[in-house]
Backbone as CSV, one residue per row, in Angstrom:
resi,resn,N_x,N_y,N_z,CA_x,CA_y,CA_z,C_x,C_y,C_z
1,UNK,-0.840,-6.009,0.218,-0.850,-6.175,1.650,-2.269,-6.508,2.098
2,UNK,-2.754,-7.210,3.490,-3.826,-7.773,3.910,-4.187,-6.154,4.454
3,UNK,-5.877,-6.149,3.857,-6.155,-4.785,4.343,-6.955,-5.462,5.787
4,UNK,-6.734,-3.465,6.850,-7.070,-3.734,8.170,-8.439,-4.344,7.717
5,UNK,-8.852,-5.426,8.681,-9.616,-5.814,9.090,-11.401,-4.696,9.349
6,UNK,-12.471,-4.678,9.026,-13.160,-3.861,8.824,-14.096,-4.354,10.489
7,UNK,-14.896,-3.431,11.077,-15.566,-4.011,11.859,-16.750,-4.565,11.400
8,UNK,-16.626,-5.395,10.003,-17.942,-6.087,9.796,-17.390,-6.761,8.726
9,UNK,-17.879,-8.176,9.171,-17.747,-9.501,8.270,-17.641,-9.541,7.354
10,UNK,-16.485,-9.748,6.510,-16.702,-9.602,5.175,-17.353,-10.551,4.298
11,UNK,-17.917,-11.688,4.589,-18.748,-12.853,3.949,-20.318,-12.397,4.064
12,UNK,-21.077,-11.683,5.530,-22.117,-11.441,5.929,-22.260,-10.022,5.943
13,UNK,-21.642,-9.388,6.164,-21.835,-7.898,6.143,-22.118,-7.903,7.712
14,UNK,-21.999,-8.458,8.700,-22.157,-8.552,9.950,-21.085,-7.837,10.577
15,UNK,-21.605,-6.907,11.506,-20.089,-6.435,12.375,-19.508,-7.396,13.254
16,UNK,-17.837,-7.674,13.255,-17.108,-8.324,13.874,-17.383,-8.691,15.159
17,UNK,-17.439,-9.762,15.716,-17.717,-9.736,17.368,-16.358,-9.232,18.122
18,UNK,-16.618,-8.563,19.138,-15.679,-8.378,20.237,-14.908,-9.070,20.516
19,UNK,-15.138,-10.599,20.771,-14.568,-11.453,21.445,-13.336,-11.971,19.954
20,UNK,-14.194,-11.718,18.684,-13.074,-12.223,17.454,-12.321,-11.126,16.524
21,UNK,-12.744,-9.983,17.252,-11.668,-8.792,16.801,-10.288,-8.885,17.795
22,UNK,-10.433,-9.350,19.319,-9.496,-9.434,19.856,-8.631,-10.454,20.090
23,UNK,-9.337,-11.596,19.546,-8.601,-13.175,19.480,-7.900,-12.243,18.295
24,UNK,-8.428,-11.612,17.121,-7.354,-11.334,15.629,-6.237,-10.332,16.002
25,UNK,-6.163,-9.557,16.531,-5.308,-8.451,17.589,-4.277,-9.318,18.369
26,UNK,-5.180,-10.197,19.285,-4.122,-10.894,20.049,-2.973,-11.576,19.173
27,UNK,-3.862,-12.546,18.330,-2.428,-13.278,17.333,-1.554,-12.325,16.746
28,UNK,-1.839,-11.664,16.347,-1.168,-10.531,15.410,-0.330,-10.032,16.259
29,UNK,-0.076,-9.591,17.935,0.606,-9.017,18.541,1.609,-10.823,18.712
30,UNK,0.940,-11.733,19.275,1.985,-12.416,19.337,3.011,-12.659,18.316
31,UNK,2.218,-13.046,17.213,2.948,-13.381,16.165,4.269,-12.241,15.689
32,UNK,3.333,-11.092,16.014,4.721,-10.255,16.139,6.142,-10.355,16.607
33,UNK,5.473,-10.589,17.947,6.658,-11.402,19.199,7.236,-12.158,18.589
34,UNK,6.836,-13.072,18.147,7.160,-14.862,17.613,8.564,-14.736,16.263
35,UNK,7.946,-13.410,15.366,8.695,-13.397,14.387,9.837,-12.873,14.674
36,UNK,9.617,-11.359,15.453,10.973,-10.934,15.950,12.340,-11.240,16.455
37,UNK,11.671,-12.075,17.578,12.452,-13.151,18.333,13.047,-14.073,17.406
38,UNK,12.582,-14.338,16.809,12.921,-15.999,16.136,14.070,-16.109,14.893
39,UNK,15.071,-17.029,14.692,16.189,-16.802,14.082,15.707,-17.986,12.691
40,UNK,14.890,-18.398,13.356,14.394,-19.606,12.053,12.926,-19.694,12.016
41,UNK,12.225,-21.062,11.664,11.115,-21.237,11.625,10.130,-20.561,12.386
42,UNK,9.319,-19.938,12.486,8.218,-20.034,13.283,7.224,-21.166,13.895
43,UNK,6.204,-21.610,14.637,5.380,-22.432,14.735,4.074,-21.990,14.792
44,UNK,3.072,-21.571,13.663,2.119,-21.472,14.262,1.155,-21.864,14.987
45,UNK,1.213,-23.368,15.318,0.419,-23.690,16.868,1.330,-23.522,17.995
46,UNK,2.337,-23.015,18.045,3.328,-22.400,18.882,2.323,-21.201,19.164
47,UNK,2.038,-20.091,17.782,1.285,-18.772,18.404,-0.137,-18.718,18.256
48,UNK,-1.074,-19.929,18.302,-2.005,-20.036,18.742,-1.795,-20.351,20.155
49,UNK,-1.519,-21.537,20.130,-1.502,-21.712,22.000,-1.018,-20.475,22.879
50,UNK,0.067,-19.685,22.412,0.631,-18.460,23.283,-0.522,-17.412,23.362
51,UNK,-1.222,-17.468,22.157,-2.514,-16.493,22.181,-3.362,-17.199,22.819
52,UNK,-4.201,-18.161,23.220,-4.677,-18.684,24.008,-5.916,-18.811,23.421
53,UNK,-5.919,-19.453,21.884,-6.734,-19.993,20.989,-6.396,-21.329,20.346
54,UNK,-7.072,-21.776,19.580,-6.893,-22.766,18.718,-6.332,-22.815,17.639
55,UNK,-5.495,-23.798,17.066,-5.250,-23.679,15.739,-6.163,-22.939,14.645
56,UNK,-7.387,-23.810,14.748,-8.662,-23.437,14.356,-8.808,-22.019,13.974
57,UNK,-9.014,-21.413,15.058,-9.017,-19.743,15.076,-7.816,-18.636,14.247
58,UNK,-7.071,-19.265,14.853,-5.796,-18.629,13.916,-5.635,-18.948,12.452
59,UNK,-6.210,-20.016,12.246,-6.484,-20.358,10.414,-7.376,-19.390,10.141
60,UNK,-8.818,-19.327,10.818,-9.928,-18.208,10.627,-9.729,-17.202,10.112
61,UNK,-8.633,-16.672,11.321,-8.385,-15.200,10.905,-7.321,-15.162,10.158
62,UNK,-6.312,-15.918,9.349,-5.144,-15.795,8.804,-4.954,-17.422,8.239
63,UNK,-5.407,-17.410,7.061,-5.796,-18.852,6.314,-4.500,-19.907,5.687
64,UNK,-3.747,-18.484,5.683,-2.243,-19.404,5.388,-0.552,-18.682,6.239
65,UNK,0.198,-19.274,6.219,1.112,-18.890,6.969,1.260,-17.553,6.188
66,UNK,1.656,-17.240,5.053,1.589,-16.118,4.244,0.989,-15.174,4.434
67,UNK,-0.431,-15.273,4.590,-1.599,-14.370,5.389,-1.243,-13.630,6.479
68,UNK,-0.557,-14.344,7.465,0.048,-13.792,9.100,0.996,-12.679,8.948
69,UNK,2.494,-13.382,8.397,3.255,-12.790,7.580,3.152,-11.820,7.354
70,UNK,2.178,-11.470,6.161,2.023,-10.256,5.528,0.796,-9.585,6.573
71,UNK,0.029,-9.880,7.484,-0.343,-8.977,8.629,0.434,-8.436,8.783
72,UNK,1.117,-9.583,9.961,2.555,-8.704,10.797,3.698,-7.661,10.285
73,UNK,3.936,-7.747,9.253,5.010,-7.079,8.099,3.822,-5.761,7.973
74,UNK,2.770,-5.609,7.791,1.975,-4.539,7.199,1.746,-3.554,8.306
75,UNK,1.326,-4.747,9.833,1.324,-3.521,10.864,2.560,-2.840,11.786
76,UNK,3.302,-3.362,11.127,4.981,-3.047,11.632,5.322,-2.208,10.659
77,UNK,4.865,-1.832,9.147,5.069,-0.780,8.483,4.426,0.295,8.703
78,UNK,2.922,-0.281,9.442,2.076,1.179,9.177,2.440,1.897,10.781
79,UNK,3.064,1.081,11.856,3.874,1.713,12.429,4.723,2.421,12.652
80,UNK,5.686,2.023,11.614,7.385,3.122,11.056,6.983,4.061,10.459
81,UNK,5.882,3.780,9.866,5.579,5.253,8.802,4.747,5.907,9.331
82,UNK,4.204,6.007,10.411,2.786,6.446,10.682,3.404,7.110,12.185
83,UNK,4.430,7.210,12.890,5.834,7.722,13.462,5.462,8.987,13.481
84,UNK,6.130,9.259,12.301,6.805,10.306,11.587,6.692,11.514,13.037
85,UNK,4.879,12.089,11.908,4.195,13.135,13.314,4.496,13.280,14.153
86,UNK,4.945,12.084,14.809,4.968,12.503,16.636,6.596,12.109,16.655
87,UNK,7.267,12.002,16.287,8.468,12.066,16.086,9.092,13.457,16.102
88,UNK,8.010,14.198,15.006,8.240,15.491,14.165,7.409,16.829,15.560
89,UNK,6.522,16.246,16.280,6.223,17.008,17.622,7.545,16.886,19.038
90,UNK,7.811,15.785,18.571,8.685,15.587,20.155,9.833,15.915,20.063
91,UNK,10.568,15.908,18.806,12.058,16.492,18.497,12.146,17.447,17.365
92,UNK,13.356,17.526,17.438,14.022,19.003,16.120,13.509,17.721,15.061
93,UNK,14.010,18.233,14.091,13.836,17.535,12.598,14.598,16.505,12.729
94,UNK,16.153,17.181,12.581,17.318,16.038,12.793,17.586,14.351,14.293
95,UNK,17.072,15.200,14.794,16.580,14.118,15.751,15.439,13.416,15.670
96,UNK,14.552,13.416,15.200,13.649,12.856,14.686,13.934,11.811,13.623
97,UNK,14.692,11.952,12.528,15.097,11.617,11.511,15.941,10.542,11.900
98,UNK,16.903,10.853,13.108,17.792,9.532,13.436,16.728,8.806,14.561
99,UNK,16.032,9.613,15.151,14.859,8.204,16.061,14.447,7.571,15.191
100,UNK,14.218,7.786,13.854,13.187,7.407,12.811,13.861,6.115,12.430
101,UNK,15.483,6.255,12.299,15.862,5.506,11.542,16.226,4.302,12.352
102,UNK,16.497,4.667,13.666,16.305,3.583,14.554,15.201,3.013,14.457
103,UNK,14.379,3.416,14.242,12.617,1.890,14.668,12.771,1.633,13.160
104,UNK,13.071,2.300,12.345,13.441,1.616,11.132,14.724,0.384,10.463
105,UNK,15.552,0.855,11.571,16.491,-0.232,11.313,15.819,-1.683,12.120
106,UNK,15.191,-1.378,13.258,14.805,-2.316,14.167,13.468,-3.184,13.221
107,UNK,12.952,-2.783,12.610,11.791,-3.483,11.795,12.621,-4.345,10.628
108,UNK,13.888,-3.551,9.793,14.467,-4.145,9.268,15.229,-5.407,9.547
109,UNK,15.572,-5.338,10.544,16.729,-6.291,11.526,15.436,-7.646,11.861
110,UNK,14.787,-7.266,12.623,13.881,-8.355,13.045,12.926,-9.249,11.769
111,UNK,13.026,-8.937,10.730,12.346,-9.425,9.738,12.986,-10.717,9.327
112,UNK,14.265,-11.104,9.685,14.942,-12.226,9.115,14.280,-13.581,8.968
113,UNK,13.202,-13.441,10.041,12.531,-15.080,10.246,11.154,-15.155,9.641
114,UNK,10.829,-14.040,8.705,9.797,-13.825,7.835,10.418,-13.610,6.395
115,UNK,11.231,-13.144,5.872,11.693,-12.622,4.383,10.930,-13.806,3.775
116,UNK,11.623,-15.371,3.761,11.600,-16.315,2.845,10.010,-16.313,2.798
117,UNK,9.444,-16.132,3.614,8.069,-16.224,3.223,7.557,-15.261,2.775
118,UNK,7.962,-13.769,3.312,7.502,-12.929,2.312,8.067,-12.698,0.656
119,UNK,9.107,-13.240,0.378,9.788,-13.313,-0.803,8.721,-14.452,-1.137
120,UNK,8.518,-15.674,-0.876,8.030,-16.456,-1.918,6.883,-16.215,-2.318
121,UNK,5.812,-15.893,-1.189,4.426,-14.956,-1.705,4.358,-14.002,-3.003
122,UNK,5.464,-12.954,-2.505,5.612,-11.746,-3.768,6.072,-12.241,-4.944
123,UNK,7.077,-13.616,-4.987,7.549,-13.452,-6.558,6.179,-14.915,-6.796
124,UNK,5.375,-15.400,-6.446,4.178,-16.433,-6.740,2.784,-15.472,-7.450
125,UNK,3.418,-14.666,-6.671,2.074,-13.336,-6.716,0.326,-13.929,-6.079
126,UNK,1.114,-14.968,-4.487,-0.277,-15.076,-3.711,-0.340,-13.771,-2.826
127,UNK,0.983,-13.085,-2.293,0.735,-11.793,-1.625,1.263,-10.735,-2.655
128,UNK,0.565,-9.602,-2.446,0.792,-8.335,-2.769,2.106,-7.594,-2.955
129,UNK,2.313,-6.985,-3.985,3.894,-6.367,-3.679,3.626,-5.389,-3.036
130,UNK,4.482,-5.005,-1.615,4.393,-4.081,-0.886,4.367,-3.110,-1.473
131,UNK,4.116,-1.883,-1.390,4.816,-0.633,-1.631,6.037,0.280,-0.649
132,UNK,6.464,-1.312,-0.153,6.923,-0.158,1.107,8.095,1.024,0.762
133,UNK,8.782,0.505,-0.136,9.630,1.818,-0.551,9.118,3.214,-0.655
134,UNK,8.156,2.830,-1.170,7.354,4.399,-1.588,6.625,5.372,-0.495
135,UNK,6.193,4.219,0.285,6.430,4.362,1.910,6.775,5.071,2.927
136,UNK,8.329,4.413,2.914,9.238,5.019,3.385,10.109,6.301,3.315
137,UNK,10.041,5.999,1.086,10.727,7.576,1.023,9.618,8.499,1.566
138,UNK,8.244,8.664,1.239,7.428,9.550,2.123,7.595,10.196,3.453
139,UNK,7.959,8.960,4.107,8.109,9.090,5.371,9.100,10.139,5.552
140,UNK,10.109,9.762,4.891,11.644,10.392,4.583,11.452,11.935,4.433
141,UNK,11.023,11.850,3.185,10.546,13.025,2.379,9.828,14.190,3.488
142,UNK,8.786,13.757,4.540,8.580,14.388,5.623,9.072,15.162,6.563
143,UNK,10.004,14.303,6.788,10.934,14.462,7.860,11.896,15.658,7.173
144,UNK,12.738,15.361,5.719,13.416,16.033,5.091,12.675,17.471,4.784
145,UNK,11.424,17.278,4.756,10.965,19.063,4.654,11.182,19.813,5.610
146,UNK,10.513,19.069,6.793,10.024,20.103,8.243,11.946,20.066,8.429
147,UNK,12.818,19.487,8.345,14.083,20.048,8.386,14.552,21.210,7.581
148,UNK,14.489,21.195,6.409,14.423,22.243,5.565,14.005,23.496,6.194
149,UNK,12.517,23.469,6.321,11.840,24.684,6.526,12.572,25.483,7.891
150,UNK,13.450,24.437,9.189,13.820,24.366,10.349,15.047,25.175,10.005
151,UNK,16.013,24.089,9.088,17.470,25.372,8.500,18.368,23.980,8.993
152,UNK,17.520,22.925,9.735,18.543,21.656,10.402,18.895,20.613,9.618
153,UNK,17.961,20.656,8.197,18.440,19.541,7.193,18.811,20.385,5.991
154,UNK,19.561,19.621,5.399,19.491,19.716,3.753,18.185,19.919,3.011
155,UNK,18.230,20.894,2.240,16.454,21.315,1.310,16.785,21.087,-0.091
156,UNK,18.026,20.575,-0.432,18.522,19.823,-1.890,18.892,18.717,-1.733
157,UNK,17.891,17.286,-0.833,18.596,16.381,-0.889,16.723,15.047,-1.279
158,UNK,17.113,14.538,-2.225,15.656,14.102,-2.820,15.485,12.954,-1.772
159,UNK,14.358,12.560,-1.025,14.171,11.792,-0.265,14.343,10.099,-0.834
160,UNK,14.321,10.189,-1.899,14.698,8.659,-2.497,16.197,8.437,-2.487
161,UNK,16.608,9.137,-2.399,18.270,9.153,-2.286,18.696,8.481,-0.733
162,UNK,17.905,9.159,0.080,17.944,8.833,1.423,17.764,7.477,1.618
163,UNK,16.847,6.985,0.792,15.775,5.879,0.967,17.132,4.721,0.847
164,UNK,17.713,5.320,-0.791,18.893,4.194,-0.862,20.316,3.942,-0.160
165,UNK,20.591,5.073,0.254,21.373,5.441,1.115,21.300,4.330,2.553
166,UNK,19.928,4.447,2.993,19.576,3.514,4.340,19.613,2.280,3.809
167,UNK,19.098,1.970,2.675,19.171,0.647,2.281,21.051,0.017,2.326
168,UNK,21.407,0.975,1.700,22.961,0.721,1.762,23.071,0.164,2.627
169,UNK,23.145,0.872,3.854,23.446,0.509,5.312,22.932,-0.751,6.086
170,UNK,21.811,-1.158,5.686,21.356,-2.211,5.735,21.746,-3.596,5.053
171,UNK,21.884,-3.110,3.964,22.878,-4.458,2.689,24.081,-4.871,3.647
172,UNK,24.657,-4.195,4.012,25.951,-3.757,4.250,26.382,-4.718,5.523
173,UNK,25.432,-4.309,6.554,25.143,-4.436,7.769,24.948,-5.846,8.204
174,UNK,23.906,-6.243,6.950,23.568,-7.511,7.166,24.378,-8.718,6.189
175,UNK,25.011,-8.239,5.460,25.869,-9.227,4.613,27.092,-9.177,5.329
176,UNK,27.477,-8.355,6.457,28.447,-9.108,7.414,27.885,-9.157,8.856
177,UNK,26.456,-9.469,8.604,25.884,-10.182,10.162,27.040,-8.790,11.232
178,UNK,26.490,-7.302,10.762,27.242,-6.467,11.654,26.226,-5.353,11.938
179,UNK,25.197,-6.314,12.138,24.130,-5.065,12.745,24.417,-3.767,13.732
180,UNK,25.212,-3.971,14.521,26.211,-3.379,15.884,26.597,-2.094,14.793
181,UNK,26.736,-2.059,13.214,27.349,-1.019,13.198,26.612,-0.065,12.841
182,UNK,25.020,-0.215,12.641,24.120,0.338,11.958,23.562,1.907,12.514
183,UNK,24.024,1.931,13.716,23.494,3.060,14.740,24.938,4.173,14.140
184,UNK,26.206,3.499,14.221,27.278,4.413,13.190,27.408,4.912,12.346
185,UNK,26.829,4.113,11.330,26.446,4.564,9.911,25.380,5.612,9.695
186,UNK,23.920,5.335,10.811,23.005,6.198,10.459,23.797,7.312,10.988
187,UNK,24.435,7.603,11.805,24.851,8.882,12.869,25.370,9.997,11.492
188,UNK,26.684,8.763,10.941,27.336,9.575,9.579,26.663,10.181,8.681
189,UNK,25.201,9.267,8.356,24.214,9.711,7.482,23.664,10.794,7.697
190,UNK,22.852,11.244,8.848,22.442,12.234,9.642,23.068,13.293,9.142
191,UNK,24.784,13.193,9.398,25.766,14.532,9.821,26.074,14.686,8.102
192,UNK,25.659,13.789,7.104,25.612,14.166,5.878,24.422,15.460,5.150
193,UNK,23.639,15.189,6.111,22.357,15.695,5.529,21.918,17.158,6.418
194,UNK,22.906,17.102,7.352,23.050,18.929,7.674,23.481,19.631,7.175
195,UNK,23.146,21.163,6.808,23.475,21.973,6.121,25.002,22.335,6.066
């Protein structure tokens, strides 16, 4: 994965300017937009101009379409996983666990107009193989303790199990274009994993 961005140049050892930490922020939020939305191609002078830069700039900070890609995919993971905590402050366990799996299905779902590019990167080996599984069961695995310790989850249920379990639901979901049923399935999942 493209690591965050450091506040200093990585060619000069110079700290980042203001004005080009937030042109790199800005694309990255659009492009977000751009991918979500989008059922096919992207354009990236589509999300330069929407960012209100140049082609130019957006090559700068993200040198190939692949590059963006795997931004956007990395800060949309370190989002789902990085949750958890305040998930785990604002609700019981079990509720947490199904909010969880909602912004998790929603990252899953919206990825359709990025895969082919993140698939061809990973099996070329110009981008990184995610780790996101390992990731996620963490994430999982989290959630599945502070339930435990609560009495609201299962404390014999291995968080990789979970992991495949959601994946199921997702295979499933999306090989009959029946996303609509995914909020059902997690509900069942949930009411599996109470004591």
């Amino acid at each position: 994965m493209v690591a965050p961005e450091s506040s200093e140049s990585p060619a000069a050892g110079r700290p980042v300017r203001a004005h080009a930490r937030r042109n790199r922020e800005n694309l990255l939020a659009v492009a977000r937009a751009a991918f979500s939305a989008a059922d096919g191609p992207v354009s990236l002078e589509g999300i330069a101009k929407q960012a209100g830069v140049g082609i130019g700039t957006l090559y700068r900070h993200f040198p190939t379409r692949e590059a963006l890609v795997e931004a956007v995919y990395a800060a949309e993971l370190d989002e789902v996983t990085g949750c958890v905590p305040g998930l785990l402050a604002a609700h019981p366990p079990e509720t947490a666990l199904r909010e969880w799996m909602k912004r998790y299905g929603a990252f899953v779902s919206t990825k359709r107009a990025m895969l082919d590019t993140l698939r061809a990167g990973w099996s070329s080996g110009r981008l990184a193989t995610p780790t996101t599984r390992e990731r996620i069961t963490a994430a999982i695995g989290t959630i599945l303790e502070s339930g435990a310790r609560a009495g609201t989850l299962r404390g014999d249920v291995d968080p990789d199990d979970v992991t495949a379990m959601i994946l199921g639901v997702f295979l499933s979901t999306a090989a009959s274009d029946a996303w609509d049923r995914m909020d059902r399935l997690f509900d069942l999942l949930v009411d599996a994993l109470r004591p």
